[in-house]
Backbone bond lengths (Angstrom), bond angles and torsions (degrees), N, CA, C in turn:
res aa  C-N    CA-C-N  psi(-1)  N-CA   C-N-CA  omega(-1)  CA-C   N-CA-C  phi
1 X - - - 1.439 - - 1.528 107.89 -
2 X 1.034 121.22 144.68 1.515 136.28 -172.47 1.528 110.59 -117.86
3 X 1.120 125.70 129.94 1.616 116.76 -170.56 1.806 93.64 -103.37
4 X 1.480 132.77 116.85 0.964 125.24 -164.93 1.497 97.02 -161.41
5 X 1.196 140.70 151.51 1.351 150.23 -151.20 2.068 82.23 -129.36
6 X 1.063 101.76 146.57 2.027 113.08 174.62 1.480 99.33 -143.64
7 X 0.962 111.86 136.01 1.301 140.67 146.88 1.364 127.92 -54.44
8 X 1.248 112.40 141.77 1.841 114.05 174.86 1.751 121.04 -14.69
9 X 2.062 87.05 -65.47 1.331 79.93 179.18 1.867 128.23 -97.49
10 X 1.142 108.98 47.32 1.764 123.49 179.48 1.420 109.90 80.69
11 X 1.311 122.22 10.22 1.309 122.61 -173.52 1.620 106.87 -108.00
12 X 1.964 109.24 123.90 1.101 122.96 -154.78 2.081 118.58 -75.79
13 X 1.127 107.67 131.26 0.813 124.49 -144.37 1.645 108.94 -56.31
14 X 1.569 147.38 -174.21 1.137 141.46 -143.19 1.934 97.44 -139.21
15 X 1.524 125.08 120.11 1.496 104.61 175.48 1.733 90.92 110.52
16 X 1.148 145.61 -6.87 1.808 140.40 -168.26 1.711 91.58 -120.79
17 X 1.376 97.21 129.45 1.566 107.02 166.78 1.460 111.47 -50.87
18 X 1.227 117.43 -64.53 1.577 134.03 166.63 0.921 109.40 -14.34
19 X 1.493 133.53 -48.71 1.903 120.25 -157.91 1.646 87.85 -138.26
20 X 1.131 135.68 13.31 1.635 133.86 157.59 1.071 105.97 -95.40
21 X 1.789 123.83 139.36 1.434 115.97 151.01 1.125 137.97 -86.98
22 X 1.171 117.16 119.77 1.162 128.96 -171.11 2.034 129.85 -83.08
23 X 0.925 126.54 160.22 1.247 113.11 175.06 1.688 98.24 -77.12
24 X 1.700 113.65 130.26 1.203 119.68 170.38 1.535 115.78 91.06
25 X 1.742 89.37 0.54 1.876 87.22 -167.31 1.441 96.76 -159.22
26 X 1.808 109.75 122.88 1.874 86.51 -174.69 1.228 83.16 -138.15
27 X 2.016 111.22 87.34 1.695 112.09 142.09 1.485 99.26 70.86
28 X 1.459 98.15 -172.80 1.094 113.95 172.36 1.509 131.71 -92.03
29 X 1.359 98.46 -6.98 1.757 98.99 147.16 1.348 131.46 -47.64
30 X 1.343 116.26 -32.16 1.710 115.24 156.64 2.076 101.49 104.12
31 X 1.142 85.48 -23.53 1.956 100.39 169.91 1.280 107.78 -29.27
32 X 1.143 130.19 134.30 1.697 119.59 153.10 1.240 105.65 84.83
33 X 1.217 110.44 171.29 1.728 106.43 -171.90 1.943 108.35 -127.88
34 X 0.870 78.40 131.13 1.508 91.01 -172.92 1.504 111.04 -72.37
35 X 1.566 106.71 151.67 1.635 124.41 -147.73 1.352 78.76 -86.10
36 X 1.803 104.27 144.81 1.507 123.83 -165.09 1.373 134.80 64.78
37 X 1.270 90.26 6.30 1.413 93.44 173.92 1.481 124.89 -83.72
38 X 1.278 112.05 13.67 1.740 136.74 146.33 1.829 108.19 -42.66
39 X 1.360 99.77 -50.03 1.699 114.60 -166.91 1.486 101.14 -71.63
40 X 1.391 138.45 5.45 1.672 140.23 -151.72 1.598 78.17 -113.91
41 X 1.702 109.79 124.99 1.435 104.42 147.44 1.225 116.90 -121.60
42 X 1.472 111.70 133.83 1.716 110.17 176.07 1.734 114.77 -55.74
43 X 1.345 103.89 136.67 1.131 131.64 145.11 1.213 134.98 -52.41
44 X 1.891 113.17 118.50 1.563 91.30 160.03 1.545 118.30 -120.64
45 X 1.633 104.39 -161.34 1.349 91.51 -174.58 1.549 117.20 -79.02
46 X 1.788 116.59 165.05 1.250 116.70 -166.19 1.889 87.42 -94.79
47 X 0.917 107.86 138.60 1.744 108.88 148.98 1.069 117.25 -93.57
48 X 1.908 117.15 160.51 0.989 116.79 167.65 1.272 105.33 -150.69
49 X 1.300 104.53 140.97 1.557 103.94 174.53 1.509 140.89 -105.36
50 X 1.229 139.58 98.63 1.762 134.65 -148.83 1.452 83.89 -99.33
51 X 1.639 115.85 132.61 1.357 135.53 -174.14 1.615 93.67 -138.34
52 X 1.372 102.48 130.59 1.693 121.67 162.08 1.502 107.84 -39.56
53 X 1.577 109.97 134.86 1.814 116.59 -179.12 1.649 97.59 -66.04
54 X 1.725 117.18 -18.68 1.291 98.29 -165.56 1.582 110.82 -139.86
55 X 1.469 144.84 88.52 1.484 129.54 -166.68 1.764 120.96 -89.09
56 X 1.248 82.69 104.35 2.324 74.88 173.14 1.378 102.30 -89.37
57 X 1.160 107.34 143.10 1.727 116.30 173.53 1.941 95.52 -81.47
58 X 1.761 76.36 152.35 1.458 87.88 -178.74 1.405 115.30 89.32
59 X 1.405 116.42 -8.64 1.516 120.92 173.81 1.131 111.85 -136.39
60 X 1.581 133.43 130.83 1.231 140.12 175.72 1.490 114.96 -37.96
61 X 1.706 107.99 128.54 1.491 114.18 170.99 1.572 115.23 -97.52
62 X 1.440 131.92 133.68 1.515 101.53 174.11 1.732 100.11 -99.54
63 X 0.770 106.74 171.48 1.622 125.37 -177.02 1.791 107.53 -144.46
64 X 1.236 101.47 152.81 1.502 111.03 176.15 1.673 111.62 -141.31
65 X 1.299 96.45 142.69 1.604 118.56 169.50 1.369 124.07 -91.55
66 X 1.792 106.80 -24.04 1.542 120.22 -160.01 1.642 95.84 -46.70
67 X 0.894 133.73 -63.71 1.685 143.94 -151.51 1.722 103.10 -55.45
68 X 1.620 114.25 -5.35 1.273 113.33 -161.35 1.745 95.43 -87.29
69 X 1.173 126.55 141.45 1.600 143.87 177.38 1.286 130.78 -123.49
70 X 1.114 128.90 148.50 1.536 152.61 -128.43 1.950 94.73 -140.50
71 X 1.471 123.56 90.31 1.392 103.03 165.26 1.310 139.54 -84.67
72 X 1.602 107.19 17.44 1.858 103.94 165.55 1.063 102.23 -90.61
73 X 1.210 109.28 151.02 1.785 128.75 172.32 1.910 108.25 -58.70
74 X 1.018 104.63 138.07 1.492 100.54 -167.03 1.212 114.19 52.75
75 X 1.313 129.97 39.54 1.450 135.35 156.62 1.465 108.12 -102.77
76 X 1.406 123.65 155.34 1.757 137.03 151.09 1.177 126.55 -166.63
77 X 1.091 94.41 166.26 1.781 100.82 -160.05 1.629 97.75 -73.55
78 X 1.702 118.55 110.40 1.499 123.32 151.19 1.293 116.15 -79.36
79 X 0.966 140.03 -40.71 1.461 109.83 -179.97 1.349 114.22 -140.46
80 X 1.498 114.38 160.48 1.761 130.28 -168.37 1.537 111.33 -112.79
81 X 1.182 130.85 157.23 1.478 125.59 163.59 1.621 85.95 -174.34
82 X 1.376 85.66 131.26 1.443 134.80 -168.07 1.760 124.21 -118.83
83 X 1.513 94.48 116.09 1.514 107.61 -153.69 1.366 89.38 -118.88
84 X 1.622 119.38 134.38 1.606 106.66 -167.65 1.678 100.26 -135.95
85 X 1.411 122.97 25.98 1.560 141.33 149.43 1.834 97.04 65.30
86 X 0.913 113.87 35.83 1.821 122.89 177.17 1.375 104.51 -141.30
87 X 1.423 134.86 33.07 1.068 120.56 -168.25 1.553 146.09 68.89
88 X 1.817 99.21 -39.22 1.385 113.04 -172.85 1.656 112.93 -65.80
89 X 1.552 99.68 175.36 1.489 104.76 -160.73 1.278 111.37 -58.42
90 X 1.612 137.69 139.19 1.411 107.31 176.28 1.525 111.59 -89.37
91 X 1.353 125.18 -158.61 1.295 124.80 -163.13 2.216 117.77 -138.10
92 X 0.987 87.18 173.42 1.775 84.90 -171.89 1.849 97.82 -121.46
93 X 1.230 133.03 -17.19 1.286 147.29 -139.01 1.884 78.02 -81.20
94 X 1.444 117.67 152.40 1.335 118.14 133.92 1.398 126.71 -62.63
95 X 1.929 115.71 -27.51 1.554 95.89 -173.94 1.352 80.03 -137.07
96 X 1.360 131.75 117.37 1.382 131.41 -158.98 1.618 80.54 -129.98
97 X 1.493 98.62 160.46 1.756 122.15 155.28 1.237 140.79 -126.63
98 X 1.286 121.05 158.76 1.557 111.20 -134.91 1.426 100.79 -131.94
99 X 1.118 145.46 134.82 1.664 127.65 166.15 1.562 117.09 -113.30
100 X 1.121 160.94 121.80 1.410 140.39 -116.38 2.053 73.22 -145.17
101 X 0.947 111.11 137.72 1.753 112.10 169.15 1.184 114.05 -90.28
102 X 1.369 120.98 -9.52 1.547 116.98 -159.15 1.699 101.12 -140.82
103 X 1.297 124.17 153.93 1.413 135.38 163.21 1.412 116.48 -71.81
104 X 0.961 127.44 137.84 1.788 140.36 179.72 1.318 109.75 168.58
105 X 1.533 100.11 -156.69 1.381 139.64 -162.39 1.833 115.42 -117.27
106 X 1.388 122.34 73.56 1.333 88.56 -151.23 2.088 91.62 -113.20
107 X 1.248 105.12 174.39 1.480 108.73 -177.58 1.692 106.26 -116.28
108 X 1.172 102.20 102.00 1.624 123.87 -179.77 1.702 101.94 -68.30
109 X 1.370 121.51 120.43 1.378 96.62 159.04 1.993 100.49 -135.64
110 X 1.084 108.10 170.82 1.480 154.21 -157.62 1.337 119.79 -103.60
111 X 1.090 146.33 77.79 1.333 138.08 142.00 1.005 140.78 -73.00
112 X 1.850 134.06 122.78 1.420 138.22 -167.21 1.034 104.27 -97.73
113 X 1.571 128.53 175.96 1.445 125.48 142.88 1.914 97.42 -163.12
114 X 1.455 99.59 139.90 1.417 93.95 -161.99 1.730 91.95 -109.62
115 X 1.642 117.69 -166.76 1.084 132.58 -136.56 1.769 89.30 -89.85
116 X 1.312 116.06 -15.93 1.472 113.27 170.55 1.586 128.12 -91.56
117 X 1.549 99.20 7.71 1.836 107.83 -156.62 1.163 119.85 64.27
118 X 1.105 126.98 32.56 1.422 131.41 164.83 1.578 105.28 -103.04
119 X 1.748 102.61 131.66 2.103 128.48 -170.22 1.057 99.54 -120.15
120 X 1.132 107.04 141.51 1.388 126.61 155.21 2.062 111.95 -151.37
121 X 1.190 99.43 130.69 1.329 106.71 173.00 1.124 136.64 -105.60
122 X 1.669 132.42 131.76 1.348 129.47 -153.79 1.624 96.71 -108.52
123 X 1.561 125.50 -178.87 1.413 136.19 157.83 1.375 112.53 -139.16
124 X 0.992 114.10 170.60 1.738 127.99 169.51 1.458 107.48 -174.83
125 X 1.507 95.89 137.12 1.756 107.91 177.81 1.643 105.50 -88.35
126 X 1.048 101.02 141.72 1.232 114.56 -171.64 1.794 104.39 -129.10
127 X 1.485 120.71 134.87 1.715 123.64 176.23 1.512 88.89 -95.44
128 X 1.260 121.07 128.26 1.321 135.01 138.97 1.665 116.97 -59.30
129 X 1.302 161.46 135.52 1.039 143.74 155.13 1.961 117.28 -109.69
């Protein structure tokens, strides 16, 4: 919403920050960067990680990224890489699978990166049995 006074014939009114340009601020053309906009911190994306209720080693786990989100408008998550705390290869897949050889405790983690290059990386422990 634009706070702007119009005239008869659609032409915006004279005296409103909104439809004057201002130093530091131009209207609703969107030009220029508006005062305080020091106080704006970018966002990145959230990861998330969906892990099987149950992992046996020696048998493929699937895992998912899909649930992971992007909060700019016309933002999304392009790419995944997948770290699965056993050494093994990691992965690029959103819903990749995993086969673990051994029983433990291991720490899965998650990397996002959304449509602006903005990362952020998640973890979760996971029991192999």
């Amino acid at each position: 919403m634009v706070d702007c006074a119009w005239d008869a014939n659609g032409n915006p009114g004279l005296g409103t920050r909104g439809c004057d340009a201002a130093t530091g601020y131009d209207g609703p053309s969107g030009v220029g960067t508006p005062r305080g906009l020091s106080a704006f911190k970018a966002l990145n994306p959230t990861g998330r990680i969906t892990a099987p209720s149950s992992i046996t080693h020696r048998r493929a786990a699937h895992f998912s990224g899909r649930s992971s989100t992007d909060p700019f408008p016309g933002g999304a998550i392009t790419h995944y890489r997948w770290y699965w705390g056993d050494g093994g290869a990691s992965s690029t897949s959103s819903t990749p699978s995993h086969t673990y050889a051994r029983k433990g405790t291991y720490t899965v983690r998650l990397t996002v990166s959304d449509t602006y290059g903005r990362t952020t990386t998640v973890s979760r422990r996971v029991g192999v049995r």
